[in-house]
C-alpha positions as CSV (number, residue, x, y, z in Angstrom):
1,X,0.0,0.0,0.0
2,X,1.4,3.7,-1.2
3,X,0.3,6.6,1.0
4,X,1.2,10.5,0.2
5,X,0.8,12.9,1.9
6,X,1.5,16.6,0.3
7,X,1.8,20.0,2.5
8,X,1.0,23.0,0.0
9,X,1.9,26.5,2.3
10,X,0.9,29.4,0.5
11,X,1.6,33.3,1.5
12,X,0.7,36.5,0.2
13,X,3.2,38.8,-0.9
14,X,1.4,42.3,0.2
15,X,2.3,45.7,-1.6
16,X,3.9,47.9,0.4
17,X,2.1,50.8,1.9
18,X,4.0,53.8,1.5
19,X,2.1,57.5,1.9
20,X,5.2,59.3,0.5
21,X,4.7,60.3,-3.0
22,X,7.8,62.0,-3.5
23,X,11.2,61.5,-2.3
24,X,13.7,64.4,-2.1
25,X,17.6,63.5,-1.8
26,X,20.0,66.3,-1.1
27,X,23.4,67.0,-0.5
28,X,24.7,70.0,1.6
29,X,27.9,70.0,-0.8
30,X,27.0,68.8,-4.6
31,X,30.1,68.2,-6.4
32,X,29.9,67.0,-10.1
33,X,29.2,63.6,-9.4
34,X,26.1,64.4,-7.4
35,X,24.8,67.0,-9.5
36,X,22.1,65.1,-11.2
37,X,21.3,63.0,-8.2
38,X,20.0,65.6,-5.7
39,X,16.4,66.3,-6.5
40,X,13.0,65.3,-6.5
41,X,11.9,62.2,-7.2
42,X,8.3,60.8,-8.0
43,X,6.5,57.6,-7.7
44,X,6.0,56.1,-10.8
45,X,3.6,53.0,-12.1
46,X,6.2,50.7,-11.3
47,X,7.2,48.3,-8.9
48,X,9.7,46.5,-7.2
49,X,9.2,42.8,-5.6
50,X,11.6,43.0,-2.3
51,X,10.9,40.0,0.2
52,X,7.0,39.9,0.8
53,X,6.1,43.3,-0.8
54,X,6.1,45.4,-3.4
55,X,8.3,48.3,-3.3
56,X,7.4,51.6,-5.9
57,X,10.1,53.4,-8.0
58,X,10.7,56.6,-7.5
59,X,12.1,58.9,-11.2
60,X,13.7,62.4,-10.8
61,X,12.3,64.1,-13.8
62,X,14.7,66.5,-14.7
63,X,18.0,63.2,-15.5
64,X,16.7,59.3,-15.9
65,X,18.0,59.0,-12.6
66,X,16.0,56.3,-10.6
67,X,15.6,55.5,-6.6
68,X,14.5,52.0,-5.9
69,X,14.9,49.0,-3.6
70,X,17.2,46.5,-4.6
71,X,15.4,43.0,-5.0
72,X,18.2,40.6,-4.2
73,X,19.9,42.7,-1.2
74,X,17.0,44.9,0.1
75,X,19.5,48.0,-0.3
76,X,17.8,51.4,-1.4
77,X,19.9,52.7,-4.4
78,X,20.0,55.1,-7.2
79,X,20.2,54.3,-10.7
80,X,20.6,55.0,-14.2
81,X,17.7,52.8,-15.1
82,X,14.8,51.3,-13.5
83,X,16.0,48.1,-12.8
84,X,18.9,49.3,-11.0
85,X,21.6,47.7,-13.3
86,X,23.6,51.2,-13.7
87,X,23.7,51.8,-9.5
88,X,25.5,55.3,-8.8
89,X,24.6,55.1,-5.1
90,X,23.9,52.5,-2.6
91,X,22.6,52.5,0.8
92,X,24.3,49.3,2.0
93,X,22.9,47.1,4.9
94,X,19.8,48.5,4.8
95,X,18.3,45.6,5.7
96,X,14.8,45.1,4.0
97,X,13.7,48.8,5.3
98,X,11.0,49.5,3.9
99,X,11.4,53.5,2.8
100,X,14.6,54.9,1.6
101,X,14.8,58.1,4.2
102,X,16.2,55.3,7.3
103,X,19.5,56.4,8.9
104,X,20.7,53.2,9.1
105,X,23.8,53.5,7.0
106,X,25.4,56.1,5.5
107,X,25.0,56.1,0.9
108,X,28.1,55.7,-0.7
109,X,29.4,55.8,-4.1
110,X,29.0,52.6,-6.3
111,X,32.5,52.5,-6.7
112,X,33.8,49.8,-4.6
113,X,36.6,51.8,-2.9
114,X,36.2,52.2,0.8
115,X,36.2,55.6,2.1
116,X,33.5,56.5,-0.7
117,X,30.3,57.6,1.7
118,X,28.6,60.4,1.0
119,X,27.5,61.4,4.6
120,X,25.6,64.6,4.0
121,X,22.8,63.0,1.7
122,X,19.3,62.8,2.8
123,X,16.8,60.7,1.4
124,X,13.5,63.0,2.9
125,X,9.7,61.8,2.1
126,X,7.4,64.0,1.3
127,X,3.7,64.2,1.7
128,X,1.1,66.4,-0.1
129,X,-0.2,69.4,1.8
130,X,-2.7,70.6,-0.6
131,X,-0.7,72.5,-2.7
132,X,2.7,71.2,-2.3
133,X,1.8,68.6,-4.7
134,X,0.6,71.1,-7.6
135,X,4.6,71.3,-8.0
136,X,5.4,68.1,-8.7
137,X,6.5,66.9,-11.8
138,X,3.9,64.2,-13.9
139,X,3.9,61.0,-13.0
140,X,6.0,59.0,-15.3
141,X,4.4,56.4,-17.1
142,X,7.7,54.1,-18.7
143,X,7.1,50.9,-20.3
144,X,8.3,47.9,-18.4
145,X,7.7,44.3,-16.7
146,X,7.0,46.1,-13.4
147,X,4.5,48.2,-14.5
148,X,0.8,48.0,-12.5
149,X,-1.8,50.6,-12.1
150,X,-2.2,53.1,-9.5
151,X,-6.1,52.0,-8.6
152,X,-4.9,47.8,-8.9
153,X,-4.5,45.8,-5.7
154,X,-1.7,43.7,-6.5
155,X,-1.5,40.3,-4.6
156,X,1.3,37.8,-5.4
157,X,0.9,34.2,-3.6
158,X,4.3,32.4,-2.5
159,X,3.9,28.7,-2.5
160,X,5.8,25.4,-1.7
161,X,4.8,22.0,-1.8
162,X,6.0,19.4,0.3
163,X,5.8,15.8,-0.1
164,X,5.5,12.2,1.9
165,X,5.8,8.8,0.2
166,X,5.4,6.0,2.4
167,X,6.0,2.1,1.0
């Protein structure tokens, strides 16, 4: 007689609740490697899976300069692109936080070298007072893989199956 026994364990990924739409990083000294970092950035359509949520991208309008989480580290970083292939700064150890305006380690150059943190730059969020908001640049509305809509729930479902064969 063959008996099996299987264990399916299914968990929702939830999307990340985040009332900041609009991030401003600044610098009290802006060299020319920081120049089209510092800014405003604004929550796009897309999204980020980091751990059990989805995190938004943020896109400073004025340079295709892009703040995201990192999917494989949980680091908050700042890219050329929106998949965060081209980083130019990296919050290291910032272990799965949730919103990139933590103090939990200082950003740094994506460089490699030791010695390369930026101390003075402050991720800040931002929330719309009426008005304040008016200001912002449009949302940006880029083509990709990650792209959902602003009035969608997303819910993504984790699974693993686990068997039992007994002879």
């Amino acid at each position: 007689m063959i008996y099996c026994l299987f264990i399916v364990i299914c968990s929702p990924i939830s999307t990340l609740a985040d009332d900041s739409p609009y991030y401003e990083v600044s610098a009290t000294l802006v060299n020319q490697y920081l120049e089209d970092v510092v800014g405003i950035y604004s929550k796009t359509n897309q999204s980020t899976i980091v751990h059990t949520w989805t995190s938004p991208i943020y896109k400073r309008a004025s340079s295709q300069m892009y703040l995201l989480q990192e999917s494989s580290t949980g680091d908050w970083i700042i890219s050329k692109d929106d998949i965060g292939k081209i980083v130019r700064l990296r919050q290291d150890r910032a272990n799965y936080a949730q919103t990139p305006d933590t103090d939990i380690s200082p950003w740094r150059r994506e460089t490699g070298i030791i010695g390369t943190s930026i101390l003075d730059l402050k991720v800040t969020g931002k929330a719309c007072d009426g008005e304040s908001c008016e200001n912002l640049p449009p949302k940006n509305d880029d083509k990709g893989l990650s792209i959902r809509n602003d009035n969608t729930v997303i819910i993504y479902i984790g699974c693993t199956v686990g068997g039992l064969f007994l002879i």
